[in-house]
N, C-alpha and C positions, 0 to 999 in steps of 0.2 A: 504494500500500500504506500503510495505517495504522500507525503504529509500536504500537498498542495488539493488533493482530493481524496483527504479523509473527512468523512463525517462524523456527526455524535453518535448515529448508528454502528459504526466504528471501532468507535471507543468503545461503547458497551462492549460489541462482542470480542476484543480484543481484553478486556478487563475481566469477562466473565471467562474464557478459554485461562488465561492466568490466573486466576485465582481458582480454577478448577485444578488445574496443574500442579500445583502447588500442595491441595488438601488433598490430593489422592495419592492412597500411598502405593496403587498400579495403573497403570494405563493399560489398556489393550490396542498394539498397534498391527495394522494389517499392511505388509509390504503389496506397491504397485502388482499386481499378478499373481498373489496368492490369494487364495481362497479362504481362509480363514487369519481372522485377526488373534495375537497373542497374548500374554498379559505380560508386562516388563515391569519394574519395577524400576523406579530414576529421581531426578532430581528436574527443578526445574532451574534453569541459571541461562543469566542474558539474555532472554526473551527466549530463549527455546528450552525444550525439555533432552535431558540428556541422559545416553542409556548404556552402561556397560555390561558386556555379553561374549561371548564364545570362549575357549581355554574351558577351565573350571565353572564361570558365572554363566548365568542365565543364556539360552540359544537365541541367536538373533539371525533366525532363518530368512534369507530373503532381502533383507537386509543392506541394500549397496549405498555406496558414497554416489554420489549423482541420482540416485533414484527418487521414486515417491513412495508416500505412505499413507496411509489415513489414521488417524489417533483419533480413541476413543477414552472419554472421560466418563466418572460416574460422580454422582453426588455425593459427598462424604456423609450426611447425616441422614440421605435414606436410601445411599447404594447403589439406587438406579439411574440409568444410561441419561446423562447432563448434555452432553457437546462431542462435538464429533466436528474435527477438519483437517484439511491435506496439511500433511508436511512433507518437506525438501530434508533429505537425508545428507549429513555431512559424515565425513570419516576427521575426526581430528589427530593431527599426529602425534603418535607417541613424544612428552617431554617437550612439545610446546607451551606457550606460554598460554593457550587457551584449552589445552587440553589439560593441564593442569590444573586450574581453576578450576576443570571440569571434575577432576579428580578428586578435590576439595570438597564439593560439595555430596557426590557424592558417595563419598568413604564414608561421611554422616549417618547415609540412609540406606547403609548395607549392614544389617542384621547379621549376627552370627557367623562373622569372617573369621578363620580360620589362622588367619596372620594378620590381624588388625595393625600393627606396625609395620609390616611392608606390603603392605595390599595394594600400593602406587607402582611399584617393582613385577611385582606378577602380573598387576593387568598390562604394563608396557611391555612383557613379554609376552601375555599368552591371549588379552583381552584384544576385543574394539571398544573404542569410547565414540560412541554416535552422535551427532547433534541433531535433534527434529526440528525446526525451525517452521513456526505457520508459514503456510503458501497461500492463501487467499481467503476468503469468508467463508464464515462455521458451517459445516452442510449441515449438520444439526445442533438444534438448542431449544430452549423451552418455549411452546408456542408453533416449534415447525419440525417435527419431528416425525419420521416416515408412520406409514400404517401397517400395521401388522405386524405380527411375531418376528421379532428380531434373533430369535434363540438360534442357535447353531450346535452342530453335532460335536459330541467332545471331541479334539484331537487325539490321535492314534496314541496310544501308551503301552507299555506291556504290563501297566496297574492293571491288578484287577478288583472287583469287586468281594465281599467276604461272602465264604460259603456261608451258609443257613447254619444253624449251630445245631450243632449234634443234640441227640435227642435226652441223653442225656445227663445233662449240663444245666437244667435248671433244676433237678434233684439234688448233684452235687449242691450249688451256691442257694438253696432253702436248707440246706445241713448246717450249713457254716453258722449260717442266724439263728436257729436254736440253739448251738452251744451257750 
């Protein structure tokens, strides 16, 4: 967007996609020509949101520097699907000075790292650190949001679900509570 022809319509949706960004602690983003969208987990920093992935961290299938994306947000206080718009994918280089920044912020919002003191060191070896940058106005947001079932098949996994519990297993644990 041009600052010479931005409006206040704008601003709002530019306000509300950031502050969505922000309080969610996943986006789900779908790469240009794939078929289903993912969940990532990132930070949001300089106007884009940023997302580190492959080595160890999270897969970021699809994925390219020059490509598109669509990011999708949800509400933080009732979960459901907020905003939705394109983004322009960056690759930031390792041990730049904006990749780092980028590293900053997100070392924050990574849960349960394994090497929280050199966790900059391994993603410059084994990570990508992505930038999503908006690319044009929100295809979704509250007020204008497609019709119908948005739900999608889970992605393929080798999880599976739990067998039925044996028959009997609720004899054992009724024993336990009368002693």
């Amino acid at each position: 967007m041009e600052p010479s022809t931005t409006t206040a319509a704008d601003f709002l949706d530019r306000a509300l996609l950031e502050e969505a960004a922000k309080k969610s602690g996943l986006l789900w983003v779908r790469a240009d020509g794939q078929q289903q969208a993912r969940a990532l987990w990132h930070a949001w920093y300089d106007g884009a949101v940023v997302v580190v992935g492959d080595g160890a961290e999270q897969p970021l299938h699809g994925l390219a520097a020059g490509a598109g994306a669509t990011v999708t947000c949800r509400s933080k206080d009732k979960w459901g699907r907020l905003t939705s718009w394109p983004a322009t994918v960056t690759e930031l280089a390792p041990q730049s000075e904006a990749w780092r920044a980028a590293v900053e912020e997100l070392r924050g919002k990574r849960l349960n790292a394994p090497d929280t003191d050199t966790i900059g060191e391994r993603w410059a070896r084994e990570c990508r650190v992505l930038r999503l940058a908006p690319a044009g106005p929100l295809d979704e947001q509250p007020g204008a949001m497609p019709d119908g079932s948005l739900a999608a098949r889970p992605m393929p996994s080798p999880a599976t679900t739990r067998l039925p519990i044996p028959a009997g297993l609720p004899k054992l644990l009724l024993k336990r509570r009368k002693r």
